[in-house]
C-alpha positions in Angstrom: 0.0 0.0 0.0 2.9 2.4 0.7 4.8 1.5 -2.6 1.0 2.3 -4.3 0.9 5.6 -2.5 4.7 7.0 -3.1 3.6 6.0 -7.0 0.3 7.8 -6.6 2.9 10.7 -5.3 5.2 10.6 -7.8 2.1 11.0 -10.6 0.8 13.3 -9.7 3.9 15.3 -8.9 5.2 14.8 -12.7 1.8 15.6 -13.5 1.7 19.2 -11.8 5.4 19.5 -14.0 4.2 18.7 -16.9 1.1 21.1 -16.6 2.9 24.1 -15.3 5.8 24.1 -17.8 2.8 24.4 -20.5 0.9 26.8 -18.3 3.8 29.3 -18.9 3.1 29.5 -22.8 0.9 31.6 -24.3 -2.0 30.1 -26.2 -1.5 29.4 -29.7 -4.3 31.7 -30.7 -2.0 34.0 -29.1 -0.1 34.1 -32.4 -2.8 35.5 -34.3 -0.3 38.6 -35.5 1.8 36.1 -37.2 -0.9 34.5 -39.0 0.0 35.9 -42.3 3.9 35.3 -42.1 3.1 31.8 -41.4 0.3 30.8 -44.1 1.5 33.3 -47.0 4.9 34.0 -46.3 4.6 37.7 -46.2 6.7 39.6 -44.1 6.3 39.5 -40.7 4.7 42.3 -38.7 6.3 44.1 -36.0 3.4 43.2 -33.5 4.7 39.4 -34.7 8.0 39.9 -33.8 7.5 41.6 -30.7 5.5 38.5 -29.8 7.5 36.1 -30.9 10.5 37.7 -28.5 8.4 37.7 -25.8 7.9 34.0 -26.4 11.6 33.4 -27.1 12.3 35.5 -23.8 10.2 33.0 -21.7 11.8 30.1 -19.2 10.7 27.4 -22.1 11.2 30.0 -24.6 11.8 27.5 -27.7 9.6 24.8 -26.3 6.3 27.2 -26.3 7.2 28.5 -29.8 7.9 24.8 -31.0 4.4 23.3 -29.8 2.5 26.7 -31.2 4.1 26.0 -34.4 3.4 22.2 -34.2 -0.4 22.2 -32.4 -3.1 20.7 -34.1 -4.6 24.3 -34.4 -1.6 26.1 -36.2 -2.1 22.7 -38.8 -6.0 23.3 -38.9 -5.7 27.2 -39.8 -2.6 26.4 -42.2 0.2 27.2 -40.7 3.4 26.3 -42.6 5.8 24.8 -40.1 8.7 26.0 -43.1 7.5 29.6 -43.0 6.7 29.5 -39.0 10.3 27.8 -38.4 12.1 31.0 -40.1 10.2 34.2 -37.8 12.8 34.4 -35.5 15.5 34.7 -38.0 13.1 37.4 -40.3 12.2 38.8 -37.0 16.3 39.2 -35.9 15.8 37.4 -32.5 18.3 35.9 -31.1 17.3 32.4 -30.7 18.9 29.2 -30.7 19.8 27.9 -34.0 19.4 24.5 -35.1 16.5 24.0 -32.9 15.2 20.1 -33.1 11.7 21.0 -32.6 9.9 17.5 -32.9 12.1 16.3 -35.4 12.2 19.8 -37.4 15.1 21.5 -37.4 14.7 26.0 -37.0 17.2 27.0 -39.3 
């Protein structure tokens, strides 16, 4: 019963992890300025760029931006992940290059 308990523990601990690290993302609609950059390949705005630093600034900076980019909502509304993967290099962010962002690579 103890063993059960410490497991029961350990859950839910790894649990509260997992939900906070993605509590301190912004929701993908969030991203709504970028829209454009993402699906047509136009330039992107400075409102987009301003966001996507403040994303990049973040604790799980490239994390948040990677699971935006790769959500089941960014595919439904046509995001391109080849146009998405390239705003912080239009946008002149410093960001880590040669990101692995689920099996992507950000140029």
């Amino acid at each position: 019963m103890a063993i059960m308990a410490k497991s029961l523990v350990a859950f839910v601990v790894v649990l509260a992890m997992v939900y906070c690290a993605h509590a301190q993302c912004p929701a993908v609609n969030s991203y709504i300025s970028c829209r454009p950059a993402v699906t047509t390949g136009t330039a992107p705005t400075a409102d987009c760029c301003a966001h996507i630093q403040t994303v990049l600034a973040g604790a799980n900076g490239p994390q948040c931006l990677c699971d935006a980019l790769t959500s089941n909502l960014a595919k439904s509304i046509g995001v391109n992940f080849e146009l998405a993967s390239k705003l912080p290099q239009e946008c002149r962010l410093n960001y880590i290059h040669n990101y692995n962002c689920k099996g992507h690579i950000v140029p």
